[in-house]
PDB file of N, CA, C and O in Angstrom, chain B, residues numbered from 101:
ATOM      1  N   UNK B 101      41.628 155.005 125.022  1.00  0.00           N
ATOM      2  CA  UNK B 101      42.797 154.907 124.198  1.00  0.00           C
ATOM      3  C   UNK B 101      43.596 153.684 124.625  1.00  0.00           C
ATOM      4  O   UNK B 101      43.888 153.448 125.797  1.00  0.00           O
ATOM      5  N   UNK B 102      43.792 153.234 124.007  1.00  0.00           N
ATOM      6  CA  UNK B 102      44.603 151.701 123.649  1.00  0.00           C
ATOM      7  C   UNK B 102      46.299 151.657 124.108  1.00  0.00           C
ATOM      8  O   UNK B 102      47.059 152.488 123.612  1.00  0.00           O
ATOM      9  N   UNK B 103      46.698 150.851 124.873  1.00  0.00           N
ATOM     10  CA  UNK B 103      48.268 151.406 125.412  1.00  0.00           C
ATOM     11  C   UNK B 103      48.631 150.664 124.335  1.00  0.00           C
ATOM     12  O   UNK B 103      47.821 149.953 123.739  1.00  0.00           O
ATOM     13  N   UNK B 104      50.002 150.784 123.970  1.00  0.00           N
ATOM     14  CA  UNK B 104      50.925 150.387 122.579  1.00  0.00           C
ATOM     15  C   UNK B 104      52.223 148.856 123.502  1.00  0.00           C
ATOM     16  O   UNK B 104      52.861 148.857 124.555  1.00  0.00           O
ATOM     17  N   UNK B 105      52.139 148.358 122.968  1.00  0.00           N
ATOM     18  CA  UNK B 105      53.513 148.182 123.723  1.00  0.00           C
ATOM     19  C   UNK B 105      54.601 148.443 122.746  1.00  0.00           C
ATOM     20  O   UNK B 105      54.424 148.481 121.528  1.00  0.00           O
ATOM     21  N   UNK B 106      55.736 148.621 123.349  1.00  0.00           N
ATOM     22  CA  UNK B 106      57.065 148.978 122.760  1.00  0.00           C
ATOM     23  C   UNK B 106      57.397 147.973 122.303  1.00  0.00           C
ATOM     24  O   UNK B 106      57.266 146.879 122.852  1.00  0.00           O
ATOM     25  N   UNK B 107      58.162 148.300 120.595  1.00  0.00           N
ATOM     26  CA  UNK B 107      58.265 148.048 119.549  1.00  0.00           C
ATOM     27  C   UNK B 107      59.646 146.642 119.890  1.00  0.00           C
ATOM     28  O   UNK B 107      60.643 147.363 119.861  1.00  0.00           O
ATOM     29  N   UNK B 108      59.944 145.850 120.041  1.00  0.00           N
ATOM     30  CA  UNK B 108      61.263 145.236 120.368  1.00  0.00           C
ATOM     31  C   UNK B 108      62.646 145.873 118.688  1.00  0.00           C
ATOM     32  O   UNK B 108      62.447 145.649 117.494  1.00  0.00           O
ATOM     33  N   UNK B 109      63.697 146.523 119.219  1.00  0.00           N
ATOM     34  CA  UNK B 109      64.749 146.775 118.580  1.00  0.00           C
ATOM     35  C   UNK B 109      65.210 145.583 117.450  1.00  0.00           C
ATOM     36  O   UNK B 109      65.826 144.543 117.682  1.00  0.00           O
ATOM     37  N   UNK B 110      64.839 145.955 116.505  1.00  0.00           N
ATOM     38  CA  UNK B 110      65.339 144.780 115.454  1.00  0.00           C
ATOM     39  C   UNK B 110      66.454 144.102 115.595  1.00  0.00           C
ATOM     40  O   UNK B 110      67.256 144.707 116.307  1.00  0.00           O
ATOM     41  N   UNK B 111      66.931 142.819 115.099  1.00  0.00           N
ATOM     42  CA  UNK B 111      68.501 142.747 115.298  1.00  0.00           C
ATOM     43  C   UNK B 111      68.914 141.779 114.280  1.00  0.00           C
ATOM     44  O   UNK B 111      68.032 141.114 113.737  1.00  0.00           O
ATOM     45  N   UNK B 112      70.056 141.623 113.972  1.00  0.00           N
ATOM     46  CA  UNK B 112      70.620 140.860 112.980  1.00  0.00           C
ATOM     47  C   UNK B 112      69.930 139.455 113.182  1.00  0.00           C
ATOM     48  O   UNK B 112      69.963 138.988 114.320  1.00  0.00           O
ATOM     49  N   UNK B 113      69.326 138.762 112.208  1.00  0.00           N
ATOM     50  CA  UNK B 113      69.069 137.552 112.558  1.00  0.00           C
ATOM     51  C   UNK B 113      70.219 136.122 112.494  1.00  0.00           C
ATOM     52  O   UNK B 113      70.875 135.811 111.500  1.00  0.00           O
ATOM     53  N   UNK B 114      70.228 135.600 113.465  1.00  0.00           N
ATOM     54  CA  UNK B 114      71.751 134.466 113.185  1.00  0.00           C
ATOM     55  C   UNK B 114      71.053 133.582 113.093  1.00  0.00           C
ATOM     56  O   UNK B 114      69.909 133.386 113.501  1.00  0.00           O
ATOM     57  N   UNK B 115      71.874 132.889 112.430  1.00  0.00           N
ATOM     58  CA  UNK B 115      71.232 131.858 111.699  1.00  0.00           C
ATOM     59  C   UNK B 115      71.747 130.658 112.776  1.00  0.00           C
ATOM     60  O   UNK B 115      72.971 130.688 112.906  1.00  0.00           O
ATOM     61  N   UNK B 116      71.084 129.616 113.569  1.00  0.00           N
ATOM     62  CA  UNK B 116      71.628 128.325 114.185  1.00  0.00           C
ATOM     63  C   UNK B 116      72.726 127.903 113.793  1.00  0.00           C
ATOM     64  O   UNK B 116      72.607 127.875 112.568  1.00  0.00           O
ATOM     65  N   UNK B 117      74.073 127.434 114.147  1.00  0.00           N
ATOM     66  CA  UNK B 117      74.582 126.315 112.949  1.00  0.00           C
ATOM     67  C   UNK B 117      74.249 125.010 112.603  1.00  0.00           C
ATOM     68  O   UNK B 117      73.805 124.237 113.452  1.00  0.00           O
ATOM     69  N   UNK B 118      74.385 124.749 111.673  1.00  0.00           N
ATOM     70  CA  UNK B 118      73.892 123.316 111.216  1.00  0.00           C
ATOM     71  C   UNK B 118      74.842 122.063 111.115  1.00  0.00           C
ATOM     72  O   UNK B 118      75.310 121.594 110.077  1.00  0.00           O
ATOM     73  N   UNK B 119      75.028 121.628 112.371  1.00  0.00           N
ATOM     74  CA  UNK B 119      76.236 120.706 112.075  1.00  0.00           C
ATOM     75  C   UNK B 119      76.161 119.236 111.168  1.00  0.00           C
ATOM     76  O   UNK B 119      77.027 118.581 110.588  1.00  0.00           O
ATOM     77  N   UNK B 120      74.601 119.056 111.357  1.00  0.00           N
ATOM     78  CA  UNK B 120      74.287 117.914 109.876  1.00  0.00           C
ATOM     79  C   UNK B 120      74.913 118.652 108.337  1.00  0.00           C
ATOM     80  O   UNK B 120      75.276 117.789 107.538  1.00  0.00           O
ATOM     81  N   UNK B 121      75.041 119.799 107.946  1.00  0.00           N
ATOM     82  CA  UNK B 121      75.949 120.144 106.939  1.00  0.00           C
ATOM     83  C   UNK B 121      76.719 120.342 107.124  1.00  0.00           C
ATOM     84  O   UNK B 121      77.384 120.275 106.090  1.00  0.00           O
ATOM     85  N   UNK B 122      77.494 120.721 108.213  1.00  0.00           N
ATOM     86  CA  UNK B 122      79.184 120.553 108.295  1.00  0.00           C
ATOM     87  C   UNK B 122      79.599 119.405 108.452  1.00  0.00           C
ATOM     88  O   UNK B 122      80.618 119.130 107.818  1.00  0.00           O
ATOM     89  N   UNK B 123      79.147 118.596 109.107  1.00  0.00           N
ATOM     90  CA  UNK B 123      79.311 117.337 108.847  1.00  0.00           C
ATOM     91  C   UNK B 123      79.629 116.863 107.698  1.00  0.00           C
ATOM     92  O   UNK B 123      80.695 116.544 107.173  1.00  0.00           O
ATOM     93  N   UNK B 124      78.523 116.863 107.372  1.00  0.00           N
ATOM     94  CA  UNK B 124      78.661 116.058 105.837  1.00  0.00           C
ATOM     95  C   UNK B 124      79.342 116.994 104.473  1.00  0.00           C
ATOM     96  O   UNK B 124      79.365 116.880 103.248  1.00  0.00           O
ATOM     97  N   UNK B 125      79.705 117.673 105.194  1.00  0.00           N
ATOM     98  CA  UNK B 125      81.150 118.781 104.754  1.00  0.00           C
ATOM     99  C   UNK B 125      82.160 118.339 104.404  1.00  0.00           C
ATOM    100  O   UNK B 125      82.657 118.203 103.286  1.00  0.00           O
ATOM    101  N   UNK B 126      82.593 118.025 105.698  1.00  0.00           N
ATOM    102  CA  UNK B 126      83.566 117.493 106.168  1.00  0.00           C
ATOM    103  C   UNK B 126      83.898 116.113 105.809  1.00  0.00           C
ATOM    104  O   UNK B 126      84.955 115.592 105.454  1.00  0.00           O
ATOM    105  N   UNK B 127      82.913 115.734 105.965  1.00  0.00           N
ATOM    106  CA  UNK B 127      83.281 113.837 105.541  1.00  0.00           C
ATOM    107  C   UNK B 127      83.213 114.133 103.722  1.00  0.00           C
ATOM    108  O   UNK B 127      83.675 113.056 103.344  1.00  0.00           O
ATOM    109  N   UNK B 128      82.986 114.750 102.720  1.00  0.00           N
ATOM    110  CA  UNK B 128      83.089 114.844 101.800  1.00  0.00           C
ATOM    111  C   UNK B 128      84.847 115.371 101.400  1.00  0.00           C
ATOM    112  O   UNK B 128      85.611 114.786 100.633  1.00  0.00           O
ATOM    113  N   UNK B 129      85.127 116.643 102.200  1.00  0.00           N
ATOM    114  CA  UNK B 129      86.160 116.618 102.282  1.00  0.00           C
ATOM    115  C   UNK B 129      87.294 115.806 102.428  1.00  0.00           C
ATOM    116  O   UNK B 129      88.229 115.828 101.628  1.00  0.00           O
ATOM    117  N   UNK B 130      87.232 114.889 103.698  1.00  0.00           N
ATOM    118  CA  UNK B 130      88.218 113.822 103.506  1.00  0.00           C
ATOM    119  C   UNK B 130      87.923 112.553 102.971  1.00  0.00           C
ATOM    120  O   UNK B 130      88.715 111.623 103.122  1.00  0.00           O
ATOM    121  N   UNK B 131      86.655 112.398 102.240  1.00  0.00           N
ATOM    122  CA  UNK B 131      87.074 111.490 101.324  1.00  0.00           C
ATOM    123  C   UNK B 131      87.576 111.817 100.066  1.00  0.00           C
ATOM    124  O   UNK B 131      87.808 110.857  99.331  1.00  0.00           O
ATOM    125  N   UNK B 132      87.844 113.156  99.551  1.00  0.00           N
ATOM    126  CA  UNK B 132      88.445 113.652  98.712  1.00  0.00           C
ATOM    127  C   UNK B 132      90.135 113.380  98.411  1.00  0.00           C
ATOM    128  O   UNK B 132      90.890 113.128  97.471  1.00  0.00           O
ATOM    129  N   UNK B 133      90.166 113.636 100.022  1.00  0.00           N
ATOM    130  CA  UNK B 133      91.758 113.971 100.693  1.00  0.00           C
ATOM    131  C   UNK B 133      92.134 112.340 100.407  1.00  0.00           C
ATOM    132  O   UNK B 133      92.936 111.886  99.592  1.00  0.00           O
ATOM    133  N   UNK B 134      91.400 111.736 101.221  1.00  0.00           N
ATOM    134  CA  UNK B 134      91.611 110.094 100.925  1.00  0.00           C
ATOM    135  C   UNK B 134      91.990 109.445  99.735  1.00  0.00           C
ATOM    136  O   UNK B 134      92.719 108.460  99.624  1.00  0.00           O
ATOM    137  N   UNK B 135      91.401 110.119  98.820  1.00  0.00           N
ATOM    138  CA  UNK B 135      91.198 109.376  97.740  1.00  0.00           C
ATOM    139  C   UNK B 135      92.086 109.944  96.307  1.00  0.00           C
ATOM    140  O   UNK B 135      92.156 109.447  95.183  1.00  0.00           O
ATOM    141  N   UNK B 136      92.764 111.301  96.931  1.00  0.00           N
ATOM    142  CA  UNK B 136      94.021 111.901  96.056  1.00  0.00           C
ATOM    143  C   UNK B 136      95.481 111.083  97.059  1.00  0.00           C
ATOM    144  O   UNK B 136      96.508 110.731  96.479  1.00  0.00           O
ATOM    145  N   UNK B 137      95.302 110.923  98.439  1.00  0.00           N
ATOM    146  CA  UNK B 137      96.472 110.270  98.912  1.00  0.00           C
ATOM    147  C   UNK B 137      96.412 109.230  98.457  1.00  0.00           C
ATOM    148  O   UNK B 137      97.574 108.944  98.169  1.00  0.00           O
ATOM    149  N   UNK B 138      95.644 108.266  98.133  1.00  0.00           N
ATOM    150  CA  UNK B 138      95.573 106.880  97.486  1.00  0.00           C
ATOM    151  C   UNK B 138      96.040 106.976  96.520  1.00  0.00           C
ATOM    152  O   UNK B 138      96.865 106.191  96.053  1.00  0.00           O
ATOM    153  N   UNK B 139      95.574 108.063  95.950  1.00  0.00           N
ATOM    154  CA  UNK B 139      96.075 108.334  94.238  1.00  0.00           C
ATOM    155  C   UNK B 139      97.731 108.307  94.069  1.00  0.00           C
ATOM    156  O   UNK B 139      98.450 107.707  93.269  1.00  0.00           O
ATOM    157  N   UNK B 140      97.939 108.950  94.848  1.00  0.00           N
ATOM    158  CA  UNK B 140      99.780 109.481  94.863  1.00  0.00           C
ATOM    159  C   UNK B 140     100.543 108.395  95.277  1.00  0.00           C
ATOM    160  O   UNK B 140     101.584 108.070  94.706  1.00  0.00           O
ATOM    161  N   UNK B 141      99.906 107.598  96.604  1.00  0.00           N
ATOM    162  CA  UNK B 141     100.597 106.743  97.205  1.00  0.00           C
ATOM    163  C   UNK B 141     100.547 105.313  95.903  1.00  0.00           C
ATOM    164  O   UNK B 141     101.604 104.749  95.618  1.00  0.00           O
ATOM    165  N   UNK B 142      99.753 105.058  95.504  1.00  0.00           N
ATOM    166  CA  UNK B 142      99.772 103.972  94.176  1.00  0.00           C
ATOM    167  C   UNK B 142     100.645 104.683  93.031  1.00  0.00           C
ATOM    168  O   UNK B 142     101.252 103.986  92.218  1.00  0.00           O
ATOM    169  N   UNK B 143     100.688 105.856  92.993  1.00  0.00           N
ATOM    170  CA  UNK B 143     101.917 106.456  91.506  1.00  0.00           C
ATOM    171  C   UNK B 143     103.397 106.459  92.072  1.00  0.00           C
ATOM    172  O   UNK B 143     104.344 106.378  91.290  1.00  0.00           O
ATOM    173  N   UNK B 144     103.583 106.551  93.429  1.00  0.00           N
ATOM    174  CA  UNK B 144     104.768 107.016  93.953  1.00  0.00           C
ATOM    175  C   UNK B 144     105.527 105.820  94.524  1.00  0.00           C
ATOM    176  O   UNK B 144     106.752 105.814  94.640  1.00  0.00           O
ATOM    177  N   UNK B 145     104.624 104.672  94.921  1.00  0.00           N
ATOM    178  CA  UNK B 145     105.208 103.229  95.260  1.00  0.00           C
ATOM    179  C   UNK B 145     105.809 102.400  94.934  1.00  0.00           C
ATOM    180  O   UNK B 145     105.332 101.420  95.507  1.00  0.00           O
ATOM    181  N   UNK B 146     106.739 102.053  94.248  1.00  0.00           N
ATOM    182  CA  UNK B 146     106.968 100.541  93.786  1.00  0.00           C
ATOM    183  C   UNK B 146     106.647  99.374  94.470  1.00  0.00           C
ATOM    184  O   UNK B 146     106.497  99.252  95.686  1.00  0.00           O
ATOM    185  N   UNK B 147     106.564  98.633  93.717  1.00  0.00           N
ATOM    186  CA  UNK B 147     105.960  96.789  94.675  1.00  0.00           C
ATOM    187  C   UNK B 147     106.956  96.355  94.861  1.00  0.00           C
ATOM    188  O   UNK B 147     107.953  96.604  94.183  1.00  0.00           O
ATOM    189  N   UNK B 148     106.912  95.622  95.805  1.00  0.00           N
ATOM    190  CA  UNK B 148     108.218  94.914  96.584  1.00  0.00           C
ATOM    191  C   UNK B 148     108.591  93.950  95.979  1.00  0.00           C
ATOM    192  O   UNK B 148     109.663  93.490  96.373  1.00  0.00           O
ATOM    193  N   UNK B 149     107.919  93.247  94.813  1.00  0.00           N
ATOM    194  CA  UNK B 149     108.643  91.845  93.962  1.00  0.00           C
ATOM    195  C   UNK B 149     107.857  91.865  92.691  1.00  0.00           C
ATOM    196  O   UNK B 149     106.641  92.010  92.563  1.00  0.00           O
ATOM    197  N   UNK B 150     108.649  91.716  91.900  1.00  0.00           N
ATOM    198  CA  UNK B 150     108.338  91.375  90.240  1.00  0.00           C
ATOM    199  C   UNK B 150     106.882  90.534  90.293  1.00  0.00           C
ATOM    200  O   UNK B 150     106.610  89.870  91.292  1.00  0.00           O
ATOM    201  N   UNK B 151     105.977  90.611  89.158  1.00  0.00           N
ATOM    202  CA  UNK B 151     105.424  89.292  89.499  1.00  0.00           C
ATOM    203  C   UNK B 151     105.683  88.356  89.026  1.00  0.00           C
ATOM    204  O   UNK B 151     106.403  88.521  88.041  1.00  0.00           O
ATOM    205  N   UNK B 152     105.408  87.212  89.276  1.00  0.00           N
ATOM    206  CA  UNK B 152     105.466  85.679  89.314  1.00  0.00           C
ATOM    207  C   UNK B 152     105.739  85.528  87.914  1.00  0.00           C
ATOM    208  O   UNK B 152     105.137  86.321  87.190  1.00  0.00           O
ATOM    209  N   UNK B 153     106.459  84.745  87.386  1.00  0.00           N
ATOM    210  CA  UNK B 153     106.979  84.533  85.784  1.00  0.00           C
ATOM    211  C   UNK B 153     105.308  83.423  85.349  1.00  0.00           C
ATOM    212  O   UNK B 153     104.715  83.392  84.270  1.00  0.00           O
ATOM    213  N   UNK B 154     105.071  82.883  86.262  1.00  0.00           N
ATOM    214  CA  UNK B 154     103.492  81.830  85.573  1.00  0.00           C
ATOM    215  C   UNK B 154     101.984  83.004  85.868  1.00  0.00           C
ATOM    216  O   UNK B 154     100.843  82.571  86.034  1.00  0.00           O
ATOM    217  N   UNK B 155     102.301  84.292  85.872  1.00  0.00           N
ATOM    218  CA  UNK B 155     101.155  85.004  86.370  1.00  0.00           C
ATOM    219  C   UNK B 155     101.205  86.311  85.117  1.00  0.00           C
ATOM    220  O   UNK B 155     102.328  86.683  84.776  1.00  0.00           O
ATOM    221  N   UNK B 156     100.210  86.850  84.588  1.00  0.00           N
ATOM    222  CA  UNK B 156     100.327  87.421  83.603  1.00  0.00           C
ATOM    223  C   UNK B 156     100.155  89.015  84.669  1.00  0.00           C
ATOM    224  O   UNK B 156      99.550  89.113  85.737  1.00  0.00           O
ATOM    225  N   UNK B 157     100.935  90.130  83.894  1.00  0.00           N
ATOM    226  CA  UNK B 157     100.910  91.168  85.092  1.00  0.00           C
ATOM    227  C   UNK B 157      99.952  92.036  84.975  1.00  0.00           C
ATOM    228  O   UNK B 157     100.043  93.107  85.575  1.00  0.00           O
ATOM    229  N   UNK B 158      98.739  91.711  84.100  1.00  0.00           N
ATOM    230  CA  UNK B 158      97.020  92.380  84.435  1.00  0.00           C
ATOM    231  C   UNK B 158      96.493  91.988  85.625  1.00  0.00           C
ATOM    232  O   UNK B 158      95.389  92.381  86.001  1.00  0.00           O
ATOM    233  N   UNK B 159      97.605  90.791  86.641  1.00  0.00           N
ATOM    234  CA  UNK B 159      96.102  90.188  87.456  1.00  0.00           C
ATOM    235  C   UNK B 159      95.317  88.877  86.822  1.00  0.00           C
ATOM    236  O   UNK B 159      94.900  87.920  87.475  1.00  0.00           O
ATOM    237  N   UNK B 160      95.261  88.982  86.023  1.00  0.00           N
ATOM    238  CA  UNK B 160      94.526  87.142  85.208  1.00  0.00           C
ATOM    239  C   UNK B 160      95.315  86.491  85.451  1.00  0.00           C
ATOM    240  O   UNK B 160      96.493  86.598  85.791  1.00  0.00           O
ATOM    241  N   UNK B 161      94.411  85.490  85.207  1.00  0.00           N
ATOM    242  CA  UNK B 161      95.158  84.358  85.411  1.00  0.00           C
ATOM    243  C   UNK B 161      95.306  83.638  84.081  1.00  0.00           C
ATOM    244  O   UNK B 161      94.306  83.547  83.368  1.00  0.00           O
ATOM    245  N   UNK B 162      96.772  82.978  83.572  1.00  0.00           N
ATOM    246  CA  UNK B 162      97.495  82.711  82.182  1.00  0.00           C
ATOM    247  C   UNK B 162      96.744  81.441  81.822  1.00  0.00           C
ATOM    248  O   UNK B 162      96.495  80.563  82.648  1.00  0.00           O
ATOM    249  N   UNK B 163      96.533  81.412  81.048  1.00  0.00           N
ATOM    250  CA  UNK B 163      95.832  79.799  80.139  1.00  0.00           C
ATOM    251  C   UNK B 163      97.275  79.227  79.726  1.00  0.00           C
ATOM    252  O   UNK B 163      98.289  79.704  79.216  1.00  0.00           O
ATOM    253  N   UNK B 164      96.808  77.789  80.264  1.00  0.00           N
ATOM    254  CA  UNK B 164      97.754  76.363  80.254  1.00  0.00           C
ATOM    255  C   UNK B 164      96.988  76.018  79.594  1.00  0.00           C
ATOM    256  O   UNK B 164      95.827  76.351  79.832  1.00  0.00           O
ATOM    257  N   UNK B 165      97.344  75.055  78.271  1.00  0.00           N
ATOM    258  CA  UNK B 165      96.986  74.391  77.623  1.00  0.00           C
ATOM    259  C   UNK B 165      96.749  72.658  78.313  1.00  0.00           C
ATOM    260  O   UNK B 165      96.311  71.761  77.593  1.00  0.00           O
TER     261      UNK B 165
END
């Protein structure tokens, strides 16, 4: 007759953590955060000087004849 060995007690299996996905969690997260503070900080700012009376205020630059 054949001895058995004893059965090992099952147990919850845990899972490793994976810090390559929290990671990249995380850095998704604050570029989110980044990129709504950018948002607010450009709506909530005024610029410190008018622009230039020879500069058109898109940024182009004005055609001289």
């Amino acid at each position: 007759m054949a001895r058995h060995r004893k059965q090992p007690v099952p147990t919850a299996p845990s899972a490793p953590p994976r810090p390559a996905r929290a990671r990249s969690r995380l850095a998704a997260g604050l570029a989110g955060a980044s990129a709504v503070a950018a948002t607010l900080l450009v709506l909530t700012v005024n610029p410190a000087a008018p622009p230039a009376p020879d500069r058109m205020p898109d940024g182009g630059a004005a055609e001289h004849p």
